[in-house]
C-alpha positions, 0 to 999 in steps of 0.5 A: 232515292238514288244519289250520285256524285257528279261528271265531268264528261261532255254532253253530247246533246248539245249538239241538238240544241245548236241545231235549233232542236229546242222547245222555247217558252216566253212570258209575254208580260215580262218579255223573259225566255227559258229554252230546253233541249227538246226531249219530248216524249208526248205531244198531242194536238186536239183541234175542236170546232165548237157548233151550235145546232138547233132542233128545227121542227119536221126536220130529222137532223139538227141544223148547226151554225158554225163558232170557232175551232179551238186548239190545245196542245199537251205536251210532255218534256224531259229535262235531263241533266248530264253534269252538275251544273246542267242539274242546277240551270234545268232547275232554275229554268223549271223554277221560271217556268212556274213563275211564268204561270204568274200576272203581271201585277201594278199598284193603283193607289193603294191597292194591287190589281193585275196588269197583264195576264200571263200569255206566253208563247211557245215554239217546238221547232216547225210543229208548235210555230206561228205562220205569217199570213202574206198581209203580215210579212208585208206589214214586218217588211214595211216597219223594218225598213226605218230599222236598217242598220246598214244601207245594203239592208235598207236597200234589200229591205226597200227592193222586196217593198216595192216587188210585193207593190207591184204584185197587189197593182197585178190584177191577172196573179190569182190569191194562191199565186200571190201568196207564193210570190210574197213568201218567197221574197220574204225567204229571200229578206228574212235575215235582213228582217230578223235583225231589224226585229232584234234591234227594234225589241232591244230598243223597244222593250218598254212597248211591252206595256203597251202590248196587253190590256190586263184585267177583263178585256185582253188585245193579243196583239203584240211585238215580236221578240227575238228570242221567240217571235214565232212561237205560238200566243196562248195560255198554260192551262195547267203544269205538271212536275215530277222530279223523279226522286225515287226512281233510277234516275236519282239525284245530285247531292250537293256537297256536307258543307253547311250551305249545301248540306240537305240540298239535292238537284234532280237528275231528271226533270218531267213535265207536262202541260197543256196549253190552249193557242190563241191565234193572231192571224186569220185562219180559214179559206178564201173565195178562190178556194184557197187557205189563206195561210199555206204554211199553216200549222206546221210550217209546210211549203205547200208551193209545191203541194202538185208533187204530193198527193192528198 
C-alpha cells in the first residue's frame, strides 16, 4: 500500500466534465443522482434476441418463433482523485452508488415490505441514452405547455403543438417523413421543453411514489428527472469495486489526529457493473419499412443516412 500526501494543484479533467463528458446514475426510487467523470476503460453491449423453436416432423431445420431481444451493458469506470477533497467526494459517490442497489422500503402495519425496486437510469454521453419516439416528443410538448414559465416559451411551446397537428392531419407525408419533421421541431423547442421539465420535477417530486408498483408487478413508467431524463431505465445486476490499495496508485492519509488516525481514501477507484436495459419505447420496424425510433440506440440523426453508406 502506497500513501502519499495531498496537492494543490488544479484538475485539468475538469474540463471534460463541463463538457457533458460524464457517466450519470439515478436511483429512480429516490429520484437521487451521483455523476462521475467519465474514464471508461470498458463498455461492452451484448444485444440477445430470445427464440423459441420447435422440431417439426419431416423438417430438417427447427421452426423459430420470435420473444423478445434483450440488452446489457457491462461497463468499466475509473474514479481517480487528483486532490484530497476529490478523494473524499469519489468515495461518498461510490458509497451512494451501492446504496443505490437497495429497495425502497414501507411499513404496513407492523411489518416492512419493499415499495420500489431499485431501477436506476444510466446516461454515458450519446452511447447509453433513451431515444424519443416521435409519439413521446409530441406527448412532452403537450404536457409542458401548462408548465411555461414565460409566455414567450408558452407561445414556442403552443407553435410546435400545432405544427406536429398539422403534420398528423397531413395524409401525403409518409412514416420516415414525418418522423424527421416531428424531431426537428423538437430540436427546434428542446430548450424551452427541458425547463419546463425542470420545473414540473421540482414541483412534482412526490409523483415519484406514484411512478413504480413495488413488490411482484412493476409499471417502468416514469417521470422525467432533470438531472437524467435521458438515461436508460434498467437494473444493476451486479457491482464490482476495487480500491486499489496495493498498487501504485496508492492512497491519501488523512492526518494522525485522533478523528482521522487510521482512516485512508483511495487514489483510484475501479468499478465495474453490468446492467440490463428495460426499454420504455417501442422498438421494432413499421409496415412502411422504417425503424420506428431513428436515433436508436446511439442517438444518430439518421436524416441524413443518403450520405452514408451501409
Amino acid at each position: 500500500m502506497t500513501t502519499s500526501t495531498t496537492t494543490t494543484a488544479h484538475d485539468g479533467s475538469d474540463v471534460l466534465k463541463n463538457r457533458g463528458y460524464v457517466v450519470v446514475i439515478t436511483h429512480v426510487p429516490s429520484g437521487k443522482s451521483i455523476t462521475f467523470k467519465a474514464f471508461l476503460n470498458a463498455y461492452t453491449e451484448t444485444f440477445s434476441p430470445d427464440w423459441v423453436s420447435e422440431v417439426v416432423y419431416g423438417r430438417a431445420d427447427p421452426i423459430y418463433q420470435y420473444k423478445n431481444t434483450i440488452r446489457n451493458l457491462t461497463v468499466g469506470l475509473k474514479i481517480p482523485a487528483f486532490s484530497k477533497q476529490e478523494a473524499f467526494e469519489n468515495l461518498a459517490k461510490v458509497q451512494r452508488l451501492t446504496q443505490f442497489l437497495y429497495p425502497n422500503y414501507t411499513e404496513v402495519g407492523s411489518a416492512t415490505t419493499i415499495a420500489q425496486s431499485p431501477l436506476l437510469r444510466l446516461g454515458i454521453m450519446n452511447i447509453a441514452n433513451a431515444q424519443r419516439t416521435t409519439g413521446e416528443i409530441t406527448g412532452a410538448l403537450t404536457e409542458q405547455l401548462a408548465l411555461a414559465t414565460s409566455a414567450a416559451q408558452a407561445e414556442a411551446l403552443q407553435s410546435a403543438v400545432d405544427r406536429i397537428a398539422m403534420l398528423d392531419n397531413d395524409d401525403s407525408i409518409d412514416t420516415e417523413e414525418y418522423n424527421r419533421l416531428v424531431e426537428e421541431i423538437y430540436s427546434e423547442y428542446d430548450a424551452s421543453i427541458d425547463t419546463a421539465v425542470t420545473t414540473f420535477v421540482a414541483n412534482q417530486a412526490q409523483m415519484q411514489d406514484d411512478v413504480m408498483d413495488g413488490g411482484g408487478g412493476m409499471n417502468y413508467t416514469s417521470i422525467d428527472d432533470p438531472t437524467a431524463k435521458n438515461g436508460l431505465l434498467g437494473a444493476m445486476k451486479s457491482l464490482t469495486i476495487n480500491h486499489n490499495l496495493d498498487t501504485e496508485a496508492g492512497v491519501i492519509e488523512l492526518g494522525a489526529d485522533a478523528a482521522s488516525a487510521g482512516n485512508i481514501l483511495s487514489k483510484l477507484i475501479e468499478i465495474n457493473f453490468d446492467f440490463g436495459v428495460i426499454h420504455e419505447h417501442h422498438l421494432g420496424w413499421n409496415k412502411d419499412g422504417n425503424f420506428e425510433t431513428l436515433s436508436f440506440p446511439y442517438g444518430l440523426d439518421m436524416r441524413n443516412i443518403d450520405d452514408i453508406e451501409l
